[in-house]
DRENLUM-41820 format. One line per field, with one value per residue (C-alpha): residue number from 1; residue in three letters; x, y, z. Coordinates in pm, 1 decimal. Example, Ala and Ser with C-alpha at 12.3 -4.5 7.8 and 13.67 -1.06 7.14 Angstrom:
k 1,2 $
r Ala,Ser $
px 1230.0,1367.0 $
py -450.0,-106.0 $
pz 780.0,714.0 $
This chain:
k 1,2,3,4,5,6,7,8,9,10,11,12,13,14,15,16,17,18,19,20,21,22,23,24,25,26,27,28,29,30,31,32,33,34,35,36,37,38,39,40,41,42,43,44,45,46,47,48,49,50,51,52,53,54,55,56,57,58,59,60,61,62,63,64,65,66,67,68,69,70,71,72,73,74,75,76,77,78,79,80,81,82,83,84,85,86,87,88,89,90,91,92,93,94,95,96,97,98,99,100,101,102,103,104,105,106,107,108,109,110,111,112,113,114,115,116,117,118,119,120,121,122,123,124,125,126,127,128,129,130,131,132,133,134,135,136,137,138,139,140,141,142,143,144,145,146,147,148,149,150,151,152,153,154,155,156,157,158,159,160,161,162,163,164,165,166,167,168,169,170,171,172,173,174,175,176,177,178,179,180,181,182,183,184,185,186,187,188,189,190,191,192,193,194,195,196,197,198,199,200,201,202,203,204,205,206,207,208,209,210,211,212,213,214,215,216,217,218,219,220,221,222,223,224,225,226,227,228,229,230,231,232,233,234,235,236,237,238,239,240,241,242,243,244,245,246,247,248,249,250,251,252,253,254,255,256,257,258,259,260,261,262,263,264,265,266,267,268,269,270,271,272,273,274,275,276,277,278,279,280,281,282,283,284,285,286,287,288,289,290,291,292,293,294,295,296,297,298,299,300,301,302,303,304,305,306,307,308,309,310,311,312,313,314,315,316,317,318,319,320,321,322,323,324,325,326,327,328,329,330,331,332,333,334,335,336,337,338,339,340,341,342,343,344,345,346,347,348,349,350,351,352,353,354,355,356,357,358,359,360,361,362,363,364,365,366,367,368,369,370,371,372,373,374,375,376,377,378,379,380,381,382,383,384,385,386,387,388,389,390,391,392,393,394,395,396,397,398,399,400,401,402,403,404,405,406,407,408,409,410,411,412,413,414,415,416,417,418,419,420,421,422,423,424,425,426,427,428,429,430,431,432,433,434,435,436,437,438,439,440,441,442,443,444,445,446,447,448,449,450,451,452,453,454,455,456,457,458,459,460,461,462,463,464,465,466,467,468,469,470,471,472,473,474,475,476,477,478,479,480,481,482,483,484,485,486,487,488,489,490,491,492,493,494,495,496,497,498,499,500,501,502,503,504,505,506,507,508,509 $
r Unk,Unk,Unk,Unk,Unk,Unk,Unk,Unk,Unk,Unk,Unk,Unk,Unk,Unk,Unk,Unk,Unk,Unk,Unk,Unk,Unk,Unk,Unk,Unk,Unk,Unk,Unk,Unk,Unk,Unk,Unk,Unk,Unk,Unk,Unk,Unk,Unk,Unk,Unk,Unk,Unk,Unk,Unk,Unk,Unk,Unk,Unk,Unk,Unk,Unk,Unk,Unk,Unk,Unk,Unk,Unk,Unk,Unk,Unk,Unk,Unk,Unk,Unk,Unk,Unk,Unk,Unk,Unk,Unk,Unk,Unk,Unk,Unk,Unk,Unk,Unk,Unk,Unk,Unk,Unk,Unk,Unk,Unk,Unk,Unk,Unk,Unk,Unk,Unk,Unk,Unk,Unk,Unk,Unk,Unk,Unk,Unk,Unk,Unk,Unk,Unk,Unk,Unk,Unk,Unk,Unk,Unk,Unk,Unk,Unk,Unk,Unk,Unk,Unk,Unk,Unk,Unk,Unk,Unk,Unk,Unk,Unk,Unk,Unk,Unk,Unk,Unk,Unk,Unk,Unk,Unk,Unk,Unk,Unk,Unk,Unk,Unk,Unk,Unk,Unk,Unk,Unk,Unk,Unk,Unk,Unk,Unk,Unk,Unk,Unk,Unk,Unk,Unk,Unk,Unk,Unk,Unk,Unk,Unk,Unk,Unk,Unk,Unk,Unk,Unk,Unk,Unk,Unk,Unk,Unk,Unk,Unk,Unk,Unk,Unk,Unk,Unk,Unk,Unk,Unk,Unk,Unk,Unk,Unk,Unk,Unk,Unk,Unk,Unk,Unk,Unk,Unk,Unk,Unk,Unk,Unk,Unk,Unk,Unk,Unk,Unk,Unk,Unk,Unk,Unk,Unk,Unk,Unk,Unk,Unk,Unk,Unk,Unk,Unk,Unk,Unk,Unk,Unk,Unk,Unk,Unk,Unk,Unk,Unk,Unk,Unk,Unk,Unk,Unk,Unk,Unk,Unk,Unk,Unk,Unk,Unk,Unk,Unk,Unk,Unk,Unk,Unk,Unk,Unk,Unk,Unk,Unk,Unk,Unk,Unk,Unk,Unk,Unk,Unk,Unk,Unk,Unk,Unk,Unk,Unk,Unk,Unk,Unk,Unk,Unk,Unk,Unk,Unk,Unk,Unk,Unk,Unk,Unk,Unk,Unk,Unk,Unk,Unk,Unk,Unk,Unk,Unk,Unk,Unk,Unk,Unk,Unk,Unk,Unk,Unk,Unk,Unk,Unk,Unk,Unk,Unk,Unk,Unk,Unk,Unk,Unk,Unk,Unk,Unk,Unk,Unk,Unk,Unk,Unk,Unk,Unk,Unk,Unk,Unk,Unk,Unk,Unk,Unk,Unk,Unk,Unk,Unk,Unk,Unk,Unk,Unk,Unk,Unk,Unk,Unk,Unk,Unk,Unk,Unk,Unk,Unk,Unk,Unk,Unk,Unk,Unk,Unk,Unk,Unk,Unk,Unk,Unk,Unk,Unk,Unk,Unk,Unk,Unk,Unk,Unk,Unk,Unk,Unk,Unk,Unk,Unk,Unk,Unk,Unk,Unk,Unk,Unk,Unk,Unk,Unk,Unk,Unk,Unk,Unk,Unk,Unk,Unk,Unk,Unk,Unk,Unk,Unk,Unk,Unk,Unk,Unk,Unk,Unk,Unk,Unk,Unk,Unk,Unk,Unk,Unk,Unk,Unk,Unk,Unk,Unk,Unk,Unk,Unk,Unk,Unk,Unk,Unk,Unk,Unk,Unk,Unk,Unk,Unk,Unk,Unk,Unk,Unk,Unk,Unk,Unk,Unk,Unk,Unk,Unk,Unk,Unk,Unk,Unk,Unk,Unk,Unk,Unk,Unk,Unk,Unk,Unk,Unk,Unk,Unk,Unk,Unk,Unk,Unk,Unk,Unk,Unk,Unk,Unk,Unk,Unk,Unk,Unk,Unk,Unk,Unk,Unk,Unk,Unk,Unk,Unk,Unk,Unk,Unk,Unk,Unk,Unk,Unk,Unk,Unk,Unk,Unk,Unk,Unk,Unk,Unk,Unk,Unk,Unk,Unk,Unk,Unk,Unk,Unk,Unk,Unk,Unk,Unk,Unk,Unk,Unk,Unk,Unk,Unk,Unk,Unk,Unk,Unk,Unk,Unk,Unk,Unk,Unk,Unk,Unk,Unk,Unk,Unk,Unk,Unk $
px 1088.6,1007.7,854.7,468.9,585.3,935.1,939.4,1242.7,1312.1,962.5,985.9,623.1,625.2,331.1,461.6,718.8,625.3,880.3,611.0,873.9,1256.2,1435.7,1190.8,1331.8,1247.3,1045.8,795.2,803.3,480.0,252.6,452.9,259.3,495.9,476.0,533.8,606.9,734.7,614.3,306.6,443.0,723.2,543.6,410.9,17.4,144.0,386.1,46.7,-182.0,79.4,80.6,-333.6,-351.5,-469.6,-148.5,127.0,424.2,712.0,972.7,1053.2,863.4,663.6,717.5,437.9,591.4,843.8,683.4,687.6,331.4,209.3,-119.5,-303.1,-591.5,-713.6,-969.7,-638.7,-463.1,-825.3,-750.1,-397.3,-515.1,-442.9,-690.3,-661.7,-835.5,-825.3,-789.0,-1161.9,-1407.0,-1541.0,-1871.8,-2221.5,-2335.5,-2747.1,-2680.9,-2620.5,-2298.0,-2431.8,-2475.5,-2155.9,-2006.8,-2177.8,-2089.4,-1962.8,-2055.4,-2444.6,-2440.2,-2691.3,-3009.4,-2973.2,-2982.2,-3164.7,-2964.5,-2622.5,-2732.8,-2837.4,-2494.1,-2320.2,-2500.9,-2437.6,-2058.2,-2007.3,-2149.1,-1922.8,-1616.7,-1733.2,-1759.0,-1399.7,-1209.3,-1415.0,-1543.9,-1882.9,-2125.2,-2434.2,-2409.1,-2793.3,-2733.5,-2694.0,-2366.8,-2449.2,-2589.1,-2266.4,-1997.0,-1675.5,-1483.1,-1779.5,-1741.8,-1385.6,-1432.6,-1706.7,-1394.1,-1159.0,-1471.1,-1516.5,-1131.2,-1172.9,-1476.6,-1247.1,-990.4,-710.8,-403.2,-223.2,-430.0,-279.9,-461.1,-391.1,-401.4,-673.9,-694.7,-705.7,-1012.1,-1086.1,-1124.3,-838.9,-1074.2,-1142.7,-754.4,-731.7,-992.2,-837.2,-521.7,-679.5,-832.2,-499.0,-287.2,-539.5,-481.5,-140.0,-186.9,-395.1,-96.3,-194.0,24.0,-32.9,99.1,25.8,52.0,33.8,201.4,116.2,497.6,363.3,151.1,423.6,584.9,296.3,166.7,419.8,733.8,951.3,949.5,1020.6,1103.5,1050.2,1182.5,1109.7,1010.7,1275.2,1348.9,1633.3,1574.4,1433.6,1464.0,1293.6,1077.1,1194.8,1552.4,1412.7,1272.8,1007.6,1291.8,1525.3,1204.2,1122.8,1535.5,1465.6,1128.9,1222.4,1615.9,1655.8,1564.5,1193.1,1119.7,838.0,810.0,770.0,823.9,553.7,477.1,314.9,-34.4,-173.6,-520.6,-710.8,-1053.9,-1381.4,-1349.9,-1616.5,-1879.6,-2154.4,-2427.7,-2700.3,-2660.1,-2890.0,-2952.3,-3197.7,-3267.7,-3540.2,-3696.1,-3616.1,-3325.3,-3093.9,-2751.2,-2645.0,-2760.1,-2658.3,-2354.9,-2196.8,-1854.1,-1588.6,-1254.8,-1039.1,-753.4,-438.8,-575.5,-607.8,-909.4,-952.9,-1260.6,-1167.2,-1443.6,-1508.2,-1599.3,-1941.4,-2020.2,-2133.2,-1786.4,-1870.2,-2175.6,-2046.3,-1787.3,-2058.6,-2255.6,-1949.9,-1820.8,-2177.2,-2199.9,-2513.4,-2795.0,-2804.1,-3167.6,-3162.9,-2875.2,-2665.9,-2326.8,-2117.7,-1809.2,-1631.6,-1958.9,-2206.8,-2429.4,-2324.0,-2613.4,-2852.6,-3145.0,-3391.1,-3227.7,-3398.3,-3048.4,-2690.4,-2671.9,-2360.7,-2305.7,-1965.9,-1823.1,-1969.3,-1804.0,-1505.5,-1579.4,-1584.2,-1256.6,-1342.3,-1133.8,-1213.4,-1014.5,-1263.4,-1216.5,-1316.1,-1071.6,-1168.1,-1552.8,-1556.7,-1192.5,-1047.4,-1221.8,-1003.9,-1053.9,-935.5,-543.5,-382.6,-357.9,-744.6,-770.1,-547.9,-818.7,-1183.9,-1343.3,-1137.8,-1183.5,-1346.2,-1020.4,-795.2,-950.9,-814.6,-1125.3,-1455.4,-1456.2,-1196.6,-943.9,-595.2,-416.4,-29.7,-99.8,-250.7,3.0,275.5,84.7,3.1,393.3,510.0,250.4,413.9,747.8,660.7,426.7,702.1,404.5,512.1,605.0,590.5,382.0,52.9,-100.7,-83.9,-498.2,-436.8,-598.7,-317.1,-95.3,-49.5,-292.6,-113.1,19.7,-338.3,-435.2,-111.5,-245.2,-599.6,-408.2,-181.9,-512.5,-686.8,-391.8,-263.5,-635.4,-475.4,-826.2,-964.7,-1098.7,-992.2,-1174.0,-927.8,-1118.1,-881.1,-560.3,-303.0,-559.7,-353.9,-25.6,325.9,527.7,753.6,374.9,232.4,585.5,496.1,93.0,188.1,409.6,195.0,-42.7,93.1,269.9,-79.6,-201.9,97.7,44.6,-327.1,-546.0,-810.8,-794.1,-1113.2,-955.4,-1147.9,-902.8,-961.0,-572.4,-512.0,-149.0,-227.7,-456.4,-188.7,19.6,-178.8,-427.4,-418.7,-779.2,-1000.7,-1363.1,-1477.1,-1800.9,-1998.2,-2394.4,-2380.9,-2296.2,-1971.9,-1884.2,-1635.1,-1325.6,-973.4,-666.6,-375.5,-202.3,-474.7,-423.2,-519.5,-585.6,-800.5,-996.5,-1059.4,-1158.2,-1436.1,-1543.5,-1527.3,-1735.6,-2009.7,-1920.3,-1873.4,-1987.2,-1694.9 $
py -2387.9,-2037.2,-1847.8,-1813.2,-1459.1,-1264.0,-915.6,-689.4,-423.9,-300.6,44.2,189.5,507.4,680.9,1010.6,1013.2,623.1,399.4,48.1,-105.9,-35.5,-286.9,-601.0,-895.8,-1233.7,-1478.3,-1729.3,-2112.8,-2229.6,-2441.4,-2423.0,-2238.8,-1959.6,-1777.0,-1464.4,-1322.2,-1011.8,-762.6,-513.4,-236.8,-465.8,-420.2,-766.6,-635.0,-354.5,-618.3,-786.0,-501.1,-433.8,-748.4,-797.4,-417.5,-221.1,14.7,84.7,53.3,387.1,133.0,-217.4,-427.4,-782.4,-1030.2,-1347.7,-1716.8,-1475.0,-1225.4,-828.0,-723.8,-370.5,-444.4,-125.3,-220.2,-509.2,-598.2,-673.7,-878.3,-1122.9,-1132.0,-1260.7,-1557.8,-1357.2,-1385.9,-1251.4,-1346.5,-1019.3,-1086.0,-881.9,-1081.5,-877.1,-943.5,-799.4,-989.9,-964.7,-1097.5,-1523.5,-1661.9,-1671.4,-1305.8,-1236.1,-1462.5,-1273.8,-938.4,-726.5,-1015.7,-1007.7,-1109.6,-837.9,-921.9,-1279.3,-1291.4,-1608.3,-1836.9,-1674.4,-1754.7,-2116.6,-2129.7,-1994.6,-2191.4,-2540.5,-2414.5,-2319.0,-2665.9,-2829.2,-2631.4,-2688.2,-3054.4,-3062.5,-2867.2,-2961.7,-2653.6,-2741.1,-2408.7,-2371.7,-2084.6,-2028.1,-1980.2,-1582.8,-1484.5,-1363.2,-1694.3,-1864.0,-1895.2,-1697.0,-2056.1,-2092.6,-1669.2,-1767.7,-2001.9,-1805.1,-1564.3,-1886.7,-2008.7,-1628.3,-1652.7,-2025.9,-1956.6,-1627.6,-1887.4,-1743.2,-1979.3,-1760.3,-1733.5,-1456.7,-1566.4,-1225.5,-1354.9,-1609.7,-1760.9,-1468.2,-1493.4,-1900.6,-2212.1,-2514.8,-2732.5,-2415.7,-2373.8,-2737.3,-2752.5,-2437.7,-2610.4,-2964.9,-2741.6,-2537.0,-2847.5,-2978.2,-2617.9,-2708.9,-3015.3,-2912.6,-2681.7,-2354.8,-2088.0,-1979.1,-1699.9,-1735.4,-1387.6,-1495.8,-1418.5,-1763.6,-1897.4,-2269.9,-2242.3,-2168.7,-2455.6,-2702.6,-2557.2,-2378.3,-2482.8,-2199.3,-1846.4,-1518.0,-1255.1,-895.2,-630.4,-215.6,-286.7,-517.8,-856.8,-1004.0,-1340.0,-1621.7,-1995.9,-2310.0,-2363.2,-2755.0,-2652.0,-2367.4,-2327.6,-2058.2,-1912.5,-1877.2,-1676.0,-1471.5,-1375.6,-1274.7,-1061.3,-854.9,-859.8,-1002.3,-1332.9,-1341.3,-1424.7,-1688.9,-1675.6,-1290.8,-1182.7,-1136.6,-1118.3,-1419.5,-1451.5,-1218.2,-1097.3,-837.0,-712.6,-787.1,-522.2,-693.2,-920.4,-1108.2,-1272.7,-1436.5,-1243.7,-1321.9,-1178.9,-1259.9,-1063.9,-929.5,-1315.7,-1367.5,-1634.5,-1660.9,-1497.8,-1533.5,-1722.7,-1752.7,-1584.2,-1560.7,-1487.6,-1220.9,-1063.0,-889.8,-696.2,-803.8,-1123.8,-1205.1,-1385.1,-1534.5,-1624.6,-1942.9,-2063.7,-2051.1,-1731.8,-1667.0,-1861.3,-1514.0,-1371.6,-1074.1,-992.6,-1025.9,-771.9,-555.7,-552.8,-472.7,-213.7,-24.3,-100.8,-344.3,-374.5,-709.3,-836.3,-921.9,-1024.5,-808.0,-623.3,-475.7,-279.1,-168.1,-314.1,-88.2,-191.3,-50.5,196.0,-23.6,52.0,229.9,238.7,199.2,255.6,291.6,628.3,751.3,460.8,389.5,742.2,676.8,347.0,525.2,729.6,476.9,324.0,63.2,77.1,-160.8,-300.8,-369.3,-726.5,-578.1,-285.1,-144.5,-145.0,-21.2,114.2,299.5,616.9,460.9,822.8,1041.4,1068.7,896.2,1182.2,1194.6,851.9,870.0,1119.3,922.1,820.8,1073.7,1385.9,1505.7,1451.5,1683.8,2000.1,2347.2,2506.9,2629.3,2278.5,2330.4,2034.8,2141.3,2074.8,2104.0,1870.3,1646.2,1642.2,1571.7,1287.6,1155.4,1220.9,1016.9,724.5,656.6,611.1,437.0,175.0,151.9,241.7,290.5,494.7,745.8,1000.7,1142.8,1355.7,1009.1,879.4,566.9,358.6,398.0,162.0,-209.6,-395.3,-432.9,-107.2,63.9,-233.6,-68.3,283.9,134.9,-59.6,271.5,468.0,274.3,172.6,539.8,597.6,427.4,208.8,0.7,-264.8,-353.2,-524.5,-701.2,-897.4,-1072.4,-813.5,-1035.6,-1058.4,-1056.2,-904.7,-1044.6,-1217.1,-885.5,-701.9,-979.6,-982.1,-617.4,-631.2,-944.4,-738.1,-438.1,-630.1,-833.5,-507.4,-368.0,-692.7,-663.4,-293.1,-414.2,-357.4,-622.2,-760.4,-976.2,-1144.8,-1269.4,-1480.6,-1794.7,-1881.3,-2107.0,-2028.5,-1633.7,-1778.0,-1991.9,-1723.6,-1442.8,-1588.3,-1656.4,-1815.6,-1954.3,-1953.3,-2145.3,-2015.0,-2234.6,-2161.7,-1872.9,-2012.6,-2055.2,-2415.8,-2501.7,-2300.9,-2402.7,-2224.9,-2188.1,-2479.0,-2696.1,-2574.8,-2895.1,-2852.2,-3151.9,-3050.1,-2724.5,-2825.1,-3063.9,-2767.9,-2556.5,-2823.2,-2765.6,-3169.9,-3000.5,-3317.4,-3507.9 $
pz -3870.3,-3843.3,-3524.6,-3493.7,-3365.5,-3363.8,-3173.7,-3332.9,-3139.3,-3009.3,-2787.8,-2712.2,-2523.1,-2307.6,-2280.3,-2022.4,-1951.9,-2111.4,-2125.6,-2414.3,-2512.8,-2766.4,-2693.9,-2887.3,-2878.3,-3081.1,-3007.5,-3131.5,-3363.5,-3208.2,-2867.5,-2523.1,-2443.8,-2115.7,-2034.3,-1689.0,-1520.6,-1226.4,-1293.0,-1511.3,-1684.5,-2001.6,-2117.1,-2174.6,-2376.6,-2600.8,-2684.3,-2664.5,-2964.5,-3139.6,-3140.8,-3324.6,-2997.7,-2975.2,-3262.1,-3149.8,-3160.6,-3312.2,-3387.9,-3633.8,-3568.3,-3815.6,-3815.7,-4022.0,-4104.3,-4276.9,-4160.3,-4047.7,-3964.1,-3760.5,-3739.7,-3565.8,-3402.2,-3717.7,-3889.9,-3603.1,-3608.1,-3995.3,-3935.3,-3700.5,-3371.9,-3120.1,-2729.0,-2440.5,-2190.5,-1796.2,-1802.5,-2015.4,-2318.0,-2294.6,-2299.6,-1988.6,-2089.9,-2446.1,-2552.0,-2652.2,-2975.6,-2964.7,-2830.0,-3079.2,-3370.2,-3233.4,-3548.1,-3787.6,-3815.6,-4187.9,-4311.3,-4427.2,-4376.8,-4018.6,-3937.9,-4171.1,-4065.0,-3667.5,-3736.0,-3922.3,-3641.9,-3370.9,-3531.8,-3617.6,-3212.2,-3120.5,-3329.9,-3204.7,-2830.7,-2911.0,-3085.6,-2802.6,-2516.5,-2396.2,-2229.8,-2307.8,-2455.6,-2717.5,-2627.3,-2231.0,-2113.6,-2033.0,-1680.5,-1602.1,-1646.4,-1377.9,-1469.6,-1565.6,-1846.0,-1953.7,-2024.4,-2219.9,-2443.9,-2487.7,-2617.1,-2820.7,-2970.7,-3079.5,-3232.1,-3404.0,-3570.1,-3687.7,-3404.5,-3507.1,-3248.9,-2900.9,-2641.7,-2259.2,-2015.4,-1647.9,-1725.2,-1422.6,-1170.4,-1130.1,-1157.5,-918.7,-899.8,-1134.8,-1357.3,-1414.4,-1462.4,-1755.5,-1867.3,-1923.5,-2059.6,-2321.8,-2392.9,-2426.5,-2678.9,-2880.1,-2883.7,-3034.0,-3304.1,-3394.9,-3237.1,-3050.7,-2647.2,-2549.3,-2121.5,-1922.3,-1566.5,-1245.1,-1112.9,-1172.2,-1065.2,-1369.3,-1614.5,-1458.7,-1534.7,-1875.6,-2116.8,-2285.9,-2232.7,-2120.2,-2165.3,-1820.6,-1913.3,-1608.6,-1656.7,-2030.1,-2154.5,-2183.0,-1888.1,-1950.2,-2223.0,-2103.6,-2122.6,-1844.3,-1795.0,-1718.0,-1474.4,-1094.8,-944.4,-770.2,-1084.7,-1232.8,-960.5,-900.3,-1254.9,-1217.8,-944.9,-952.1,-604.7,-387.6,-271.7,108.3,149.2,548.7,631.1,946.4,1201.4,1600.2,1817.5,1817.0,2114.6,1989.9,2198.8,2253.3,1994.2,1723.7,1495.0,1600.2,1348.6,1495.0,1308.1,978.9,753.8,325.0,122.2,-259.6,-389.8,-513.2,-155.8,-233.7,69.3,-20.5,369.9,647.2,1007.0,994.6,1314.2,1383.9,1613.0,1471.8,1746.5,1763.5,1631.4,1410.6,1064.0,1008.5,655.2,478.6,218.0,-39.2,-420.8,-577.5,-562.5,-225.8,-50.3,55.1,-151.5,-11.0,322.5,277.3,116.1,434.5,672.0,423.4,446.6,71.9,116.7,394.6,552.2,572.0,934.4,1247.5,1494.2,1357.2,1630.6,1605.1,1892.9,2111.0,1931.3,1671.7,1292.0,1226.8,959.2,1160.4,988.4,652.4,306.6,87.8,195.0,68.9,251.4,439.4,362.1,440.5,760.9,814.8,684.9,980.3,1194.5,1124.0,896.6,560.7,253.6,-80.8,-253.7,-434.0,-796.9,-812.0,-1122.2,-1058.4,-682.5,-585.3,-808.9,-1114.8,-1420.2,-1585.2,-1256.6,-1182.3,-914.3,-664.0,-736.2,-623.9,-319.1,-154.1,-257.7,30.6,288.5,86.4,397.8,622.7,359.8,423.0,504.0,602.6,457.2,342.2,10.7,-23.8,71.1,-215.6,-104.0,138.8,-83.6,-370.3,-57.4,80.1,-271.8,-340.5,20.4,-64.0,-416.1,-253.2,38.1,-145.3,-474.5,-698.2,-1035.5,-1192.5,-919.2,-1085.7,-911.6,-1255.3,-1434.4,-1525.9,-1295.8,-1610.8,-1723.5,-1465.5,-1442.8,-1236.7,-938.5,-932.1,-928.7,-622.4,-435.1,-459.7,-363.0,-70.9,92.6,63.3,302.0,517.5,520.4,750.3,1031.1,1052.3,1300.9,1060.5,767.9,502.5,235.0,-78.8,-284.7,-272.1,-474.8,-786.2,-1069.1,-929.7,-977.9,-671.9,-593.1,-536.3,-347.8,-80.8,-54.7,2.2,232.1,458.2,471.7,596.3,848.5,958.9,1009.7,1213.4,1451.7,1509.0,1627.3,1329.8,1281.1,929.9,759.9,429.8,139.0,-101.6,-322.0,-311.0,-53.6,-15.2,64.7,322.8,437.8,430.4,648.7,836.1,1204.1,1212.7,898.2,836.7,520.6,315.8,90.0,-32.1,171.6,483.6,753.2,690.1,897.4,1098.7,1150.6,1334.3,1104.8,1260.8,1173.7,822.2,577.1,187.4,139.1,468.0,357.4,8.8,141.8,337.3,17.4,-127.9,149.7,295.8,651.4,846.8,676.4 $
């Protein structure tokens, strides 16, 4: 039979950026193929390539055999190729319907062309088991149901060939599982997964075989039921990965942050938070467990000076964080900055890094006041030296500080975002979900920068929805669900199904 996909030689270049060289490899019809390699190994380009977004320098795709030159994306939707992005493309204020029908309005017959399409998404949601309601607005669905508005949008364009970009970064346990019910069904109604994830148990459980890509090329094609994680990560980053990283005894010192009856309500005065109460000292990683969406966010928003809270004591250091008095948080954070209090943000894109600035740009926001020279002009020497050091020291690649950081892989920009705030020597540090949609060499290096940072007597709060990162970090574990601190555990009390009940708000259990 011949491949869904074969790559021939594919090189794509970004000026001095070498994203592809002599890709080759082909993809089996109607099998779910992953794909895996560390950030910056090329794989989103490959596909960006295949669904029409870039054209590639050299190489040629062929599709059941045949030689196709996709221009645009218009063309790779006319082939059968369909892509679901790792950021949902959707206009959040709008139906599913609407988003559906984006581009294909059908003229002057409006009406009868939405009816049409309503009663043809049912029917698809009812086939593949997708549970949405194409009348229900998209930011009134959890992130599980956007996803699958994004799957439904590339059934309902007849994809035969459906690429998924790190589609469960951002989802529960259960919202992987349906994920993959639903993707094993595609399979066996003859369609073609392509799976970009850095979640190597996943490629275990869900695809057939799998292609490792290192610096741009393929190093490795095997079938995933005669492979191991280890086997794949030896292969992604060239060397064995340690699982237990070193770190010192448990000795925390004095109160650093302490939360007493915090309490946030919004402006239909629905309770966001309530009774919040907890201290972080010295030296600890405390870890905050829950499903997305269960007030972790807003939380860190408060203690990054990025929200007010609507009532309860915050003290840092023993002195209350100055929200008295305050209307907005207009320079709030700088002053928290002040303080000592650094903050990855857990939405990189949206509130830690300017896509369109370079990444020297974005190695000074929030400190620009520290890299003066006098008369308050930014010394630029020492900026483009510190920029230079941080690159090397935190393996961001490639090394370059004039490249638009919109241009780098995922976890490369959440590395610059990372050394920028641990390069402030802070007091506090505020962490929201740092391994989002990195690969396992990144996550070694954000884990050991961080416990580095806890031994040298930083206080670290950690927001994180994978339970082994919290397993991994934490010295103490609060639990959040509906807003509220569930439950806490030590790390030796560490229990999945314990947790999960606590996750699930069942805190008497």
């Amino acid at each position: 039979m011949q491949p869904a996909v074969e790559f021939r030689n594919i090189s794509k270049h970004f000026g001095a950026v070498k994203a592809n060289t002599d890709v080759n490899f082909s993809i089996a019809k109607g099998a779910i193929h992953g794909l895996v390699g560390e950030n910056g190994a090329g794989k989103s380009t490959l596909m960006s390539i295949l669904y029409g977004y870039y054209r590639a320098d050299g190489g040629e795709i062929l599709l059941d055999g045949k030689v196709q030159h996709i221009r645009n994306s218009q063309e790779a939707i006319r082939l059968g190729i369909g892509m679901v992005h790792q950021h949902f493309m959707l206009v959040e204020n709008m139906t599913v319907l609407d988003n559906v029908m984006l581009g294909t309005e059908g003229g002057f017959k409006l009406a009868a062309h939405r009816a049409a399409t309503e009663a043809k998404l049912r029917e698809i949601c009812e086939r593949y088991r997708l549970d949405v309601d194409p009348l229900a607005t998209i930011h009134d669905l959890s992130v599980g149901a956007q996803q699958r508005v994004e799957i439904l949008k590339q059934i309902y364009r007849s994809a035969n060939i459906l690429i998924l970009d790190e589609p469960t970064a951002v989802l529960t346990a259960q919202e992987t599982e349906s994920l993959f019910e639903i993707l094993r069904l595609f399979k066996e109604q003859g369609k073609t997964i392509i799976l970009i994830t850095h979640k190597l148990q996943e490629i275990l459980d869900i695809t057939d075989t799998v292609t490792v890509m290192r610096a741009g090329q393929v190093v490795g094609a095997v079938e995933t039921a005669r492979t191991t994680k280890e086997e794949l990560a030896n292969m992604m980053v060239g060397r064995p990965i340690e699982n237990n990283l070193p770190r010192a005894p448990y000795n925390p010192g004095a109160p650093v942050l302490e939360v007493r009856n915090l309490q946030l309500e919004d402006e239909q005065q629905v309770k966001l938070l309530a009774d919040i109460g907890f201290t972080l000292r010295a030296g600890e990683i405390v870890a905050i467990a829950g499903v997305s969406g269960n007030g972790q966010s807003e939380l860190m928003e408060i203690l990054a000076g990025m929200r007010l809270p609507t009532s309860g004591q915050l003290d840092f250091e023993g002195k209350a964080l100055p929200f008295a008095g305050r209307h907005d948080v207009d320079g709030l954070p700088l002053k928290f900055r002040d303080l000592g209090i650094a903050h990855v943000p857990e939405d990189r894109l949206r509130d830690g890094v300017v896509k369109n600035f370079s990444v020297m740009q974005n190695t000074v926001l929030g400190y620009q006041d520290k890299l003066t020279k006098g008369f308050g002009l930014l010394d630029f020497k020492h900026i483009t030296e510190r920029c230079t050091a941080l690159l090397k020291e935190f393996d961001v690649r490639p090394p370059n500080p004039d490249l638009r950081i919109g241009l780098l892989s995922g976890g490369n920009q959440q590395k610059v975002v990372i050394a920028r705030e641990v390069l402030a020597k802070p007091k506090l540090m505020l962490v929201g979900q740092p391994t989002r949609g990195v690969d396992i060499g990144t996550i070694e290096s954000i884990h050991s920068q961080l416990l580095a940072l806890r031994d040298a007597g930083v206080a670290i709060l950690l927001v994180s929805v994978e339970l082994e990162e919290v397993r991994a970090l934490a010295d103490r574990i609060l639990v959040m669900c509906g807003g509220r601190i569930t439950g806490e555990l030590k790390i030796d009390e560490f229990d999945t199904t314990r947790i999960g009940l606590l996750m699930g708000g069942m805190h008497k259990s």
